[in-house]
Structure formats: C-alpha cells, structure tokens
N, C-alpha and C positions, 0 to 999 in steps of 0.2 A: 394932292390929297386923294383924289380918284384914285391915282396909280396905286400907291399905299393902299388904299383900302381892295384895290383887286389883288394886290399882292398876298393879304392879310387873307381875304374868303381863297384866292389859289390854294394858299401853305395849309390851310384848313381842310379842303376839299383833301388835298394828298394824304394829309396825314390820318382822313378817314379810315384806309383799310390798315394802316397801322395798328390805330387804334382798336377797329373791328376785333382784329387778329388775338391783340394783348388782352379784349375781354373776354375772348372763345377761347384762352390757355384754358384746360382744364384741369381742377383742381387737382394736386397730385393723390394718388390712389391710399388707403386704408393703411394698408402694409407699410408705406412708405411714414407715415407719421413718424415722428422722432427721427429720422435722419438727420446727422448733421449737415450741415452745407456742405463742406468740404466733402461730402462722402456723393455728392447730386448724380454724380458722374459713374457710380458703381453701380455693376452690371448683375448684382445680385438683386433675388427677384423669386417670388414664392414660384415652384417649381408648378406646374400645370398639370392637374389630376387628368387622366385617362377615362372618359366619357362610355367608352365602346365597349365592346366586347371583347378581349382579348382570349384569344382561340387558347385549348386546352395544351395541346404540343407547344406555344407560345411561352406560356407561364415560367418561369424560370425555378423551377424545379431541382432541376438536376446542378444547380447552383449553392442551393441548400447546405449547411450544413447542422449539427449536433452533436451532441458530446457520443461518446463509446456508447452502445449498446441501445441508441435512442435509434428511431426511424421516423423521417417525417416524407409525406406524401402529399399529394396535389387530393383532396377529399370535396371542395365541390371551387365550379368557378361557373363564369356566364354571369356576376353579380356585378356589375360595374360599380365602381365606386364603394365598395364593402369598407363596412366600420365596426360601431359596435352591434356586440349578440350579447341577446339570451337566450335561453333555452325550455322551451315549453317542459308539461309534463309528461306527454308522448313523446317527448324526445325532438322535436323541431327546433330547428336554428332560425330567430327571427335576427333580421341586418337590418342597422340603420347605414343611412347613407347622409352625405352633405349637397354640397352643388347640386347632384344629379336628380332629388327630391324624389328618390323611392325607400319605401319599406321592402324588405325579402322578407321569404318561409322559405327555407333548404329542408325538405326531408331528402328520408331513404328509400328508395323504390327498387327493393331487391339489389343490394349492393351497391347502385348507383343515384346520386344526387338528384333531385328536380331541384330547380330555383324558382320560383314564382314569386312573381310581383302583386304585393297584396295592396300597399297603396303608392301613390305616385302623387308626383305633381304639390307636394309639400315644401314647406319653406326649409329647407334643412334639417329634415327629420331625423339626427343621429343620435338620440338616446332612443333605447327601448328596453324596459322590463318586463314581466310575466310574473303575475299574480294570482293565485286562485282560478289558472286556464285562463286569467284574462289580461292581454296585451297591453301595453300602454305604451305611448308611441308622444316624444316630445317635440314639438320642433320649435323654433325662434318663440314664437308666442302662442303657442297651441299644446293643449296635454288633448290626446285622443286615446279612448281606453274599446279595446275591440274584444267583447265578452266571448268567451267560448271558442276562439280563436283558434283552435288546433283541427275543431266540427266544422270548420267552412271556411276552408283555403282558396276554395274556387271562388267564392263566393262568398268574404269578409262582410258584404252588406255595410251600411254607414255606421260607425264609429260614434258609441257614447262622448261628447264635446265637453268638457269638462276647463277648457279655457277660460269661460271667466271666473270661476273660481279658485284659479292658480295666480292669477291676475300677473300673469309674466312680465316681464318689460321687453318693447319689443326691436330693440337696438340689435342690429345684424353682426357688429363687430366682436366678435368671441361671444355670440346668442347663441350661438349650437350649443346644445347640453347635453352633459350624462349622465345617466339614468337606473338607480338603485334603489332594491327595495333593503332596506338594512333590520337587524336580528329584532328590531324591534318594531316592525310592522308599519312601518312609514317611508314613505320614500321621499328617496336622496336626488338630489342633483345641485351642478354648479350655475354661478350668473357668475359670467366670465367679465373682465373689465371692458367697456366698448371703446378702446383705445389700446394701444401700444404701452406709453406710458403719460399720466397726466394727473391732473388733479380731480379727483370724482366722489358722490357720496360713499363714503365708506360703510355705510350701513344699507346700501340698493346694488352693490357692485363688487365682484372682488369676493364672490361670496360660495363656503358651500351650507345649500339648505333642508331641512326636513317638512315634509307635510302628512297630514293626514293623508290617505288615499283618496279620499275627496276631493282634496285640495284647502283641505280647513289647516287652521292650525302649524302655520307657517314659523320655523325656527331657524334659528342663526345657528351653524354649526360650526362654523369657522367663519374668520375673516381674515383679510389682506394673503386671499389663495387667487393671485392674477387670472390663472384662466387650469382648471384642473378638467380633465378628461377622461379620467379614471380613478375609481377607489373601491374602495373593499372592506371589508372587517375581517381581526384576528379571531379564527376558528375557537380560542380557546376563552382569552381575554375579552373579543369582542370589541375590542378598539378598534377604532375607522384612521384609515392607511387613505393617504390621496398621493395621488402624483401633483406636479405643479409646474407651467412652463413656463421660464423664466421673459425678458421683453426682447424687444431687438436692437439693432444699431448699437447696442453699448463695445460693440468690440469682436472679436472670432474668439475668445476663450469666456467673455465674461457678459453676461450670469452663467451659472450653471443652471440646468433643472435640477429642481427637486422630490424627494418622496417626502410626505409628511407625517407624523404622525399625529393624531389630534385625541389626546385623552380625554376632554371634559369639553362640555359644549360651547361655544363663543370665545373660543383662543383665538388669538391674531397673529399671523403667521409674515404678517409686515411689509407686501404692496402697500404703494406703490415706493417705500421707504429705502427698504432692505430685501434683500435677495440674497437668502443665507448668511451670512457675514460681511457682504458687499452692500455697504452703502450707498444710493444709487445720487453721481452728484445732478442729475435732473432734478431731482426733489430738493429744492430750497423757501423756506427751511426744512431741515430736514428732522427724520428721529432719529436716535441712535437704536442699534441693531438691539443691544443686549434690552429694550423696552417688549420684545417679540421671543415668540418661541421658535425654536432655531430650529430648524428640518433635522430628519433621521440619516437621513444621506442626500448627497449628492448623486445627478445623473447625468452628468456631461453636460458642456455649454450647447444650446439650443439643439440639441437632440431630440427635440419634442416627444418626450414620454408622456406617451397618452395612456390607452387600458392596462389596468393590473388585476390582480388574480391572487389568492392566495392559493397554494396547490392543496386541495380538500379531499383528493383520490390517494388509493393504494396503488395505483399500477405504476407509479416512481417509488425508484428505490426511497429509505426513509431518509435520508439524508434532505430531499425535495419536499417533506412533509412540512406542512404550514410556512414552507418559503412560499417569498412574493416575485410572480414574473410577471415582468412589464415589459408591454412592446412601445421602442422607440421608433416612433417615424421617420425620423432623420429631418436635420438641419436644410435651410435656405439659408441661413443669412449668419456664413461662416462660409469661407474661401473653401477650405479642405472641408469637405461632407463630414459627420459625424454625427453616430445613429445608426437606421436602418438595419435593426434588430431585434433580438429579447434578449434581456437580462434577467439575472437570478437576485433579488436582494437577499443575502443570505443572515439570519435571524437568529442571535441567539437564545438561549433561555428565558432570560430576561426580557426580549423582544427589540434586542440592542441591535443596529446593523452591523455586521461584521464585515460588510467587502460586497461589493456587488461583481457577478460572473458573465460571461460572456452564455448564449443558450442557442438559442438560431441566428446564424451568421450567414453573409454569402451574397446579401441582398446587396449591397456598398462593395461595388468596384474600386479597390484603396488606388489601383493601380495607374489607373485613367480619369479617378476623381467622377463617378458618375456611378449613380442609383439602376438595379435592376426592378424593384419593390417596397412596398412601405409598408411594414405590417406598425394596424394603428390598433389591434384588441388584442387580448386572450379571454378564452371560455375553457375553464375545467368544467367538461362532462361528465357526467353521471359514472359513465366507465372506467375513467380515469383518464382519459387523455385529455390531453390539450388542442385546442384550436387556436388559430392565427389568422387574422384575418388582412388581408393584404390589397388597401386602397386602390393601387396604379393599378393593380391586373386583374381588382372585381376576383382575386378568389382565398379562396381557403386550405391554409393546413392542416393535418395531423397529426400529432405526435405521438408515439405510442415509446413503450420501452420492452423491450426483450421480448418481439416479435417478428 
C-alpha cells in the first residue's frame, strides 16, 4: 500500500511541469479566431506594421505607378504608421495612426513638409476630422476635440474630453474608428465587430453611426457593416458610400470586400450572415442573403479597402469627376497578396458601379509575392489633387494631372 501510494504522489510530482506547461499555453491571438483546425499549422499571419522612421531615399517611390498623364511624388514622410487625414482650413494634413498611438500636422514650410507630433501616447487614435478649425481625434474609447488647432501646432495644449458623452464601447478588436463629419453636420464613424466572426449584439456592433458634435444624439446608420474604414458622401446625391471588410479564414478567394451604398438610414447590410451573396456557413442558423441590402460592388477578397474619397476637385480630367477612389491595404490571410493599391469605382449617372479601375499600382510585388507599401487613405485637397497615405513607410503621396 505504501509502495502504491508513493508511486501515486511520484506520477503526480512529474506530471506537475506538464501540467504547469498546458496551463501557461497561451490563448491563441485575436487574428487567429475563426481558424479552422485543419488550417493551425498555416503560416499566415497579419503582416507587422513598420514603427520607425523610414528614410526619404527608402520609400518606394520610384515603384509607383499611374495612368497617362498623372504624376505622383513622395510629398511628406517621417509619419510612422500614417492613416487617415483630414485637412484643416489653412490647409494642414492632420494623420491618424493605429499601434504607434500618435496624431500628425504635416504643413508646408516653403515647399517642403514638417511633420509634427501633436499627440501621442493614445489608444489607437486613427480617425480624425476637422470642423470649424477644430480637430477631433477618435481613438478606441475616447473622442478628443482640439479647438483652434491650426493656431498652436507647437503647442496643441489639452484637448476638450468629450468621451463620455460618446459613451464608446471599449473593446480593442476592430475599435479603431473612422472619422467623418457628413453634409449634414454630424459626425460619422464605425463600431467595428470585436471579433472575426461570431454571434454579437447587432444593434452595439457591426455598426455605422451618427452624433451630434457633442456627442448627443446617437443614430444607427447602417447595420451588419463588419468593420468599415472609410466613407464618404455623393457630391451631388449626398448618399453615404462605405467600404466594408469582409472576415478571415473562410478561404483565399472568399469573401470579397465590399463598397456599400447606404440610401436611407438603418439598412442592414448583413454581418455576420452574409457577405454580398455569400452565405457565410459559420453562422447557424442562418439568414438568407436576399433578407439584406446587397453592396454596390465588390472589392477583392480580403484586400482590405479601407479610405475612400469621392474626387470633388477640377485638376482630373472629367471623366474622374464624382468617381470614388479607395485605397486597398492589401491582404494577410490569402497565399497570393492582393490589394496594395487604389482603385477607381467608376459611377454612372444613375450612381450605378460600372467596373472598378486599377489607379496607383506598384506597391505588390506580383512577382515575388511580397508588399513594398500599404496605402490605407485618400484626401482630395482643395487644389485638386490627391493624397495617399502609406502605413508601412509613415509617408505620403501626390497626385497631380498634367503637371
């Protein structure tokens, strides 16, 4: 009996650091939710943002390309992590960023760029709008509004708090938001789903929203838009245009991204259901598609199109008038890259998509399967050209025509 029972406390003793071991696995990462089993073993894996500074001669520039008669040029860098802009009314670039938790101001200082870091140290502050000269700056669960903001770059001083009157949710997983003020004097932004794909309230998640500029007066403007990045209103119409990113793990072609169009307010656009035509079989039970309003186009499978733009300048020819360009990020979680560009969604009369075009290219190595850059905005300036903002290399293009 002795024997036995030392044998019993021995087998126990050893199987302590086994044990140990099996409870310090750590849970698998954010990203990886929804993975099948069978997939444990694939070497696919969100691609790792670029923190530093990438030197001017660095930026891949001369990679670039654009249609006949466009020119695009390297117009500021030194921004690590650059995302979305807007644009003051002196003419200032302000950049949100994600991981890196800073705000930029790009002016012009005789030709050339400064960058300045006006705040820092925030939870992923990548929406930012510009209202009446005054900033407003989103991050996971914080709205910070910086009044007169173009009079003191050096010296932004603290930040009207206006958080809990947004009363954000403040879940990390697609909490970054984007950040618009729309034709009717309220601003826009998304609440992305805090999951890949899953069962969630559909009326706290999955959402894009409108508020007062105070933060009063909170509206549903769509629903079942997974995680959107970018939107915009038609110049003429005034309908609100979103991109949309479809989830991961379902496959290398499938979902696609979407553009959406949302004419009336509280349409459902069919997270976590449906994903354009594709019924997704995670969701059991499920709805059927034709229950949802069906996107304007399609934008490649996980291309992540994030900012869009309607073009609202003269200086393209008219053919690019009230077109929509969105810059795609590019894919992680597709074998062959696809993305790392801007596209044209090209608009008819009607406001019907006709085809979407290739615009800046050059960034996706087809050759070698491997990213130079990630443009994740556009900004039509006042001038007419276009801006690009480019994540991995912290910097900016511009686009000009028949210069």
């Amino acid at each position: 009996m002795m024997r036995t029972c030392l044998a019993l406390g021995l087998t126990a003793v050893l199987a302590l650091p086994a044990m140990a071991q099996q409870a310090a696995t750590p849970p698998a990462p954010s990203w990886a939710q929804g993975r099948p089993d069978g997939m444990a073993a694939s070497p696919l894996a969100p691609h790792a943002p670029r923190m530093t500074v990438t030197a001017p001669d660095q930026v891949p520039v001369a990679a670039l390309r654009v249609p006949q008669g466009f020119k695009v040029e390297l117009w500021a860098s030194g921004a690590p992590g650059a995302r979305m802009m807007a644009e003051g009314p002196n003419g200032t670039v302000f950049v949100g960023t994600r991981t890196i938790g800073r705000v930029y101001a790009v002016t012009d200082q005789g030709g050339q760029r400064q960058v300045r870091t006006i705040a820092q140290r925030l939870n992923q502050p990548n929406g930012v709008a510009v209202r009446d000269g005054n900033l407003y700056v989103v991050a996971i669960n914080r709205v910070l509004r910086y009044d007169g903001i173009e009079g003191k770059l050096d010296a932004p001083g603290e930040p009207a708090d206006l958080t809990q009157a947004f009363a954000l949710s403040p879940e990390e997983h697609h909490g970054w938001k984007f950040l618009a003020f729309g034709p009717d004097g309220r601003l826009y932004m998304n609440r992305g789903v805090p999951c890949n794909v899953c069962e969630f309230d559909r009326d706290r998640f999955a959402l894009i929203l409108s508020f007062n500029p105070d933060g009063s007066g909170q509206r549903i403007e769509a629903k079942g838009v997974r995680n959107s990045m970018g939107f915009d209103w038609h110049p003429q119409t005034r309908e609100l245009w979103a991109t949309n990113n479809g989830r991961d793990w379902a496959g290398n072609d499938t979902p696609e991204d979407t553009l959406l169009r949302i004419r009336r307010p509280g349409e459902d656009h069919g997270f976590p259901y449906c994903a354009a035509n594709w019924q997704d079989p995670f969701m059991q039970p499920g709805r059927p598609c034709s229950e949802f309003v069906a996107p304007a186009a399609l934008l490649g499978p996980h291309t992540a199109s994030l900012g869009m733009r309607f073009y609202t300048g003269t200086a393209f020819p008219e053919a690019y008038r009230n077109q929509i360009f969105i810059a795609r990020r590019g894919s992680w979680n597709r074998e062959q890259l696809s993305g790392y560009d801007v596209v044209v969604a090209k608009l008819d009369a009607q406001g019907n998509v006709t085809g979407i075009e290739p615009f800046l290219t050059g960034l996706r190595d087809e050759a070698n399967n491997r990213f130079l850059g990630r443009p994740v905005d556009v900004l039509v300036r006042r001038d007419g050209s276009l801006l690009v903002s480019d994540e991995q290399n912290g910097a900016i293009y511009r686009i000009t025509h028949g210069q």
